[in-house]
N, C-alpha and C positions, 0 to 999 in steps of 0.2 A: 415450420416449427411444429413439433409434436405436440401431443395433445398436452403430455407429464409436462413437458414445458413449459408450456402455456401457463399450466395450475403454479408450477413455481415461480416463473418474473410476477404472476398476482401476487403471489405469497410474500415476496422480496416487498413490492410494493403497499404493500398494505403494512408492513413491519415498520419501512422507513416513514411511513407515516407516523404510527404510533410513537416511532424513537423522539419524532421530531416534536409532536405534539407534548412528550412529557418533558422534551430537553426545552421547551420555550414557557413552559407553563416553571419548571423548575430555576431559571435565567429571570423569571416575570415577581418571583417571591423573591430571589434574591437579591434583584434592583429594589423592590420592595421596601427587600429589612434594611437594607441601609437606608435608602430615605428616610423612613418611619424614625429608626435605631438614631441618627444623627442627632436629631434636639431630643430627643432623649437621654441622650449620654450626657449633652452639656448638663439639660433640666437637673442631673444626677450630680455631678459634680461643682454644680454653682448651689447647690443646697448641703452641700459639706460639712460640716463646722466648721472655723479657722482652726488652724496648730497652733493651738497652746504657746505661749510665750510666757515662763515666769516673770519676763522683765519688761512687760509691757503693759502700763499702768493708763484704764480710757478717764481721763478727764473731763467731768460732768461742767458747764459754765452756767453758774445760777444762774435764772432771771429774776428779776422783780416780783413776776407772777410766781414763781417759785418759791420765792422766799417768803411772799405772804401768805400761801398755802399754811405752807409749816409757821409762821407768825400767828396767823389765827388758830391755828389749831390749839397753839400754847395758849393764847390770849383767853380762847374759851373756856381751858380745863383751869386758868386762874378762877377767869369770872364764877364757873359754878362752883368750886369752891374759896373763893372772896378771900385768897391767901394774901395776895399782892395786884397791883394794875400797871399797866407800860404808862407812863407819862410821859415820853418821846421815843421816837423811831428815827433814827440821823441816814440814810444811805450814803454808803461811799461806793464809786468806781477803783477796783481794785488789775490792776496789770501781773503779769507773770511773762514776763518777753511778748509775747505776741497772742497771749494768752488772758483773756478780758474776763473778771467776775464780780460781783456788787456785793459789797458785805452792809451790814446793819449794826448801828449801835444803838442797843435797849439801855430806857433808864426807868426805872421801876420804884415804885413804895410796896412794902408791907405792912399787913396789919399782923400777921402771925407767923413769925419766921419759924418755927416746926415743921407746920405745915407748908410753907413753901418749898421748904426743902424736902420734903414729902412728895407734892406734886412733880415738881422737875426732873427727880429720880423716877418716878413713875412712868414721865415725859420721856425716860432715852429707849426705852423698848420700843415705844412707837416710831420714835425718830429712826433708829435702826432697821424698824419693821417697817414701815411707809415710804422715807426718805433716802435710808441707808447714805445716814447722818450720825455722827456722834458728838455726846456732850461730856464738858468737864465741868465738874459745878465743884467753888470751892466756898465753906461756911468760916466766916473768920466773925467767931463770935465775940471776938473783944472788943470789934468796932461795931460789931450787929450789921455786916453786911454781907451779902450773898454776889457769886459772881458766877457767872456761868459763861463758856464758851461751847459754839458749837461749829465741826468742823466737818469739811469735805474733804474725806482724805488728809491731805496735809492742809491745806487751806482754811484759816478761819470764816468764816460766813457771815456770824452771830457772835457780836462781844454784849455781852448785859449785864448790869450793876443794877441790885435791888437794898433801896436804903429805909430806914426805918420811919413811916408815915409821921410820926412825933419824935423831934430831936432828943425829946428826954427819953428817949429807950438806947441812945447811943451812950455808952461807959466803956472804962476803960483804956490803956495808953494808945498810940495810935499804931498803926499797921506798919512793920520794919519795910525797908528799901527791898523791892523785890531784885532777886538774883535769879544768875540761871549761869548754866556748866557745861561746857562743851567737851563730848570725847573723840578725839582721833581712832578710830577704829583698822583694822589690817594692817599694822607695820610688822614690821620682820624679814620684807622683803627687802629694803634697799637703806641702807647705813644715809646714802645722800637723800635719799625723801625725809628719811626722818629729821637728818639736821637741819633743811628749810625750816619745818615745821617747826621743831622747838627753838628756832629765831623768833617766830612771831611773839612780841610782847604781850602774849596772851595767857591768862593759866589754866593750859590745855591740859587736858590729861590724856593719856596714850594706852591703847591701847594693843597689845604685842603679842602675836601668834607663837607657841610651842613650836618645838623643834626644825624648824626651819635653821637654812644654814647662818643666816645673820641676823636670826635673831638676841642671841644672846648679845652680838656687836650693839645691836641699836638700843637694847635694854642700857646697857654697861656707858653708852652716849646719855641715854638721857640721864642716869645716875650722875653721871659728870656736873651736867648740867640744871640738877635737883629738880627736876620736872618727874611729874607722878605718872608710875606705870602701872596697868591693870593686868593680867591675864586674859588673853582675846579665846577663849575658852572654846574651840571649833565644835559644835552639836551637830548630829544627826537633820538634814532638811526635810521636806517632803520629798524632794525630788531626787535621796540616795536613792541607785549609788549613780547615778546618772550626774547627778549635782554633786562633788564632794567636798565636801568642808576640809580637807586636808590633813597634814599627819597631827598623831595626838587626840583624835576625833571621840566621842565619842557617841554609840550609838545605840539605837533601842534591841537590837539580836545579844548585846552585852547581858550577863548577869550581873548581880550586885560584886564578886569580887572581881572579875573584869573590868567593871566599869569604875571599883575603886583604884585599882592599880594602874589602872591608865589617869583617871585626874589628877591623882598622887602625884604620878609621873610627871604630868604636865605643871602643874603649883610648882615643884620643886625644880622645874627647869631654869625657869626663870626666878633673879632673888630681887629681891625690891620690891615685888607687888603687893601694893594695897588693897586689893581688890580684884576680882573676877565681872565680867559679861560675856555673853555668850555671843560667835560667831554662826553665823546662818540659825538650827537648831528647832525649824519650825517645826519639825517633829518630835525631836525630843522633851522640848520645853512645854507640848501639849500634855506630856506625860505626867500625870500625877506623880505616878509611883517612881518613873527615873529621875523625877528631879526629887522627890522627896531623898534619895537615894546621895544625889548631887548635896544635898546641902547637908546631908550625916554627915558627909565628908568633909565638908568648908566648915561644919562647928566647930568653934575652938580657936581657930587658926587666925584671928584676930584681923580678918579680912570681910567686907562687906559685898554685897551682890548686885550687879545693877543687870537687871530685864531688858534687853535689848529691844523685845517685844517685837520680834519678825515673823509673831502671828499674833491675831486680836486675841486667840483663846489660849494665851501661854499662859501658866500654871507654874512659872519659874518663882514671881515676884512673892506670891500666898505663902508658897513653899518654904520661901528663906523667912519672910516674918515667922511662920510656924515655928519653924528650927530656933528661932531667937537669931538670927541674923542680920545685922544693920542690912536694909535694902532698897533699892532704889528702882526707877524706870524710867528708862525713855517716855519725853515727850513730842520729839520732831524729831525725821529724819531730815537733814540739811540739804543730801546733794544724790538722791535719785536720778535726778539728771543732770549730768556732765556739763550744766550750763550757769554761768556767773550770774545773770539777771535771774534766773531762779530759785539758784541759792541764796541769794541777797532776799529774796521773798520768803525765801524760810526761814532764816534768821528773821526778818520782820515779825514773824507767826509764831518765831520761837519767844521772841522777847512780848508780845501780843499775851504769850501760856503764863508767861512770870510774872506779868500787869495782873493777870489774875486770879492766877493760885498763888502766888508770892515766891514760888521758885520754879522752872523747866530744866528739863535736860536735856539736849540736844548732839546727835551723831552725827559725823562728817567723815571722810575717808581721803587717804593721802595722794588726792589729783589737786593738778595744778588751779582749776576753777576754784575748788575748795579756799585751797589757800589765797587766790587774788580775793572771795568777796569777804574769807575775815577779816581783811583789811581794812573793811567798811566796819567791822562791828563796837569798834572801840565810840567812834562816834553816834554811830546809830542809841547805842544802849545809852551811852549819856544824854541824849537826847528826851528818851524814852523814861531817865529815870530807872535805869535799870540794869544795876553790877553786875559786872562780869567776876565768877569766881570759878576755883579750883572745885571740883567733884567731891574732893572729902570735906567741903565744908556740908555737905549735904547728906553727911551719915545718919547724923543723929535728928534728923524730921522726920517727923512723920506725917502727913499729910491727917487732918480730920476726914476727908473724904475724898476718896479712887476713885478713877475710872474703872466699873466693873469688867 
């Protein structure tokens, strides 16, 4: 071998070194990054958020401790201002299917009912803000008694009656029979859903989607059948256009003469209607200015408004009293879930709101669950003490005090 030669098998040699040395150090990071990168990637995607579900509702299960939290909290802001006192605390074990929560029954005196009413209203900010808890407090001063409920969601918790520490502050006749109104909400779809429903010996009221192909069939059924229909009025959700309320809709991109000539259209499809609520509409019914817009339009028309209220911050119910519109709100939704032992709890809660405001409203929707636990409701409410009526008996109330 030449000398040249020699210098080159070196030179080969020393190359295939280096090749080897970067190709095992390059092989050494990249066994590496996967090791490393593997819990990493999970650590990444198990810290996710969940997807969004509009139709997935977490159910909180009071406890004892829990509800004396919020108990004392109220008990204290009585005490320092010396409005009223609790004189019993009753706990009950409350069931929802398989679903277990303890409610409380308060029973209270006053010495100053202004102020109590004062205090309680001042109570639901907190409760919302701490507990993320709401209350309904109603003042029925003919008897001089105050009543308050507070709820989980749909779940009562908290039933309290506060009465007048001296019998002589009590005047006046006594308190009429509390009622409460159930609406069938989404018909239009099926001529046969609707006719089970208006069998039930119940005085339902119905509520009936625009332009759908059978809707005017099932309107023109229940006219036959003298049962009260409403207009199921489709608004705008949060979740257009991904969510759509369907034909006849309408929405917040509308201007004021769009958005009248589409309700127009919609009022006038249907004949027989006593009345309007709104279908989905969480967005629109947020709207100050489109519902002010919505109920320009319903004045006159000799038809009332009930608030479906499928947002806490709907702006529908203000709207129509403004306008001078008989108006109404949902108090319970009945059948959120598609199950008979639940719904039979909501009617218990629903008939629980009318013990103590003296009237609720109550939505229910055309599944068959719906319709097996009304079947319970005729005894339940007489039980309870508490009629069952048609919707339009409830035009002309007006509540002393809302839920804000």
């Amino acid at each position: 071998m030449t000398k040249e030669e020699r210098r080159l098998a070196a030179f080969r040699r020393r190359l295939l070194i280096v090749v080897g040395c970067l190709g095992g150090a390059a092989l050494f990071f990249f066994l590496g990054f996967l090791v490393a990168g593997r819990p990493a990637l999970r650590s990444f995607e198990s810290s996710r958020p969940p997807v969004y579900r509009p139709d997935f509702v977490v159910r909180q299960s009071w406890s004892r401790e829990d509800l004396i939290k919020v108990l004392n909290r109220l008990e204290k802001k009585l005490a320092n201002s010396q409005p009223a006192k609790v004189i019993d605390r009753h706990w009950e074990i409350m069931h929802n299917g398989a679903h277990e929560w303890i409610r409380v029954r308060l029973q209270g005196e006053y010495q100053d009912l202004e102020n109590l009413a004062q205090v309680l209203d001042a109570y639901r900010a907190l409760l919302l803000r701490d507990f993320n808890l709401r209350i309904l407090i109603h003042l029925d001063r003919s008897s001089g008694t105050l009543k308050l409920l507070i709820l989980d969601g749909e779940e009562v918790v908290v039933v309290g009656s506060f009465i007048p520490a001296s019998e002589e502050l009590i005047a006046g006749p006594e308190p009429g029979r509390p009622q409460l109104a159930i609406v069938i909400d989404d018909l239009g779809h099926s001529l046969e859903s609707a006719a089970k429903f208006a069998a039930l010996p119940l005085p339902l009221t119905f509520a009936v989607f625009p332009m759908l192909e059978n809707s005017l069939k099932v309107a023109a059924y229940f006219a036959d059948y003298n049962r009260d229909i409403i207009l199921h009025a489709p608004m705008e959700p949060r979740g257009y256009p991904s969510v759509n309320p369907g034909p006849g809709a309408l929405l917040c991109s509308m201007g004021d003469e769009e958005l009248s000539a589409v309700f127009v259209e919609d009022l006038q499809f249907l004949p027989g209607i006593i009345g309007v609520n709104n279908h989905m509409g969480s967005r629109l019914t947020a709207d100050p200015q489109k519902m002010a817009q919505v109920m320009k339009i319903l004045r006159g028309r000799n038809l009332f408004f009930l608030d479906s209220r499928t947002i806490a911050d709907s702006v529908a119910y203000k709207r129509a009293v403004e306008a001078g519109i008989p108006a109404l709100q949902r108090d319970v939704f009945l059948d959120n879930v598609q199950d008979v032992e639940h719904i039979v709890e909501q009617i218990k809660a629903l008939i629980e709101v009318a013990r103590v405001k003296g009237s609720a409203i109550g939505i229910g929707h055309p599944y068959p669950e719906t319709m097996t636990a009304l079947g319970f409701l005729p005894e339940m409410a007489s039980q309870a003490g508490v009629e069952v009526v048609a919707l339009r008996e409830f035009v002309s109330l007006q509540p002393e005090q809302v839920e804000q």
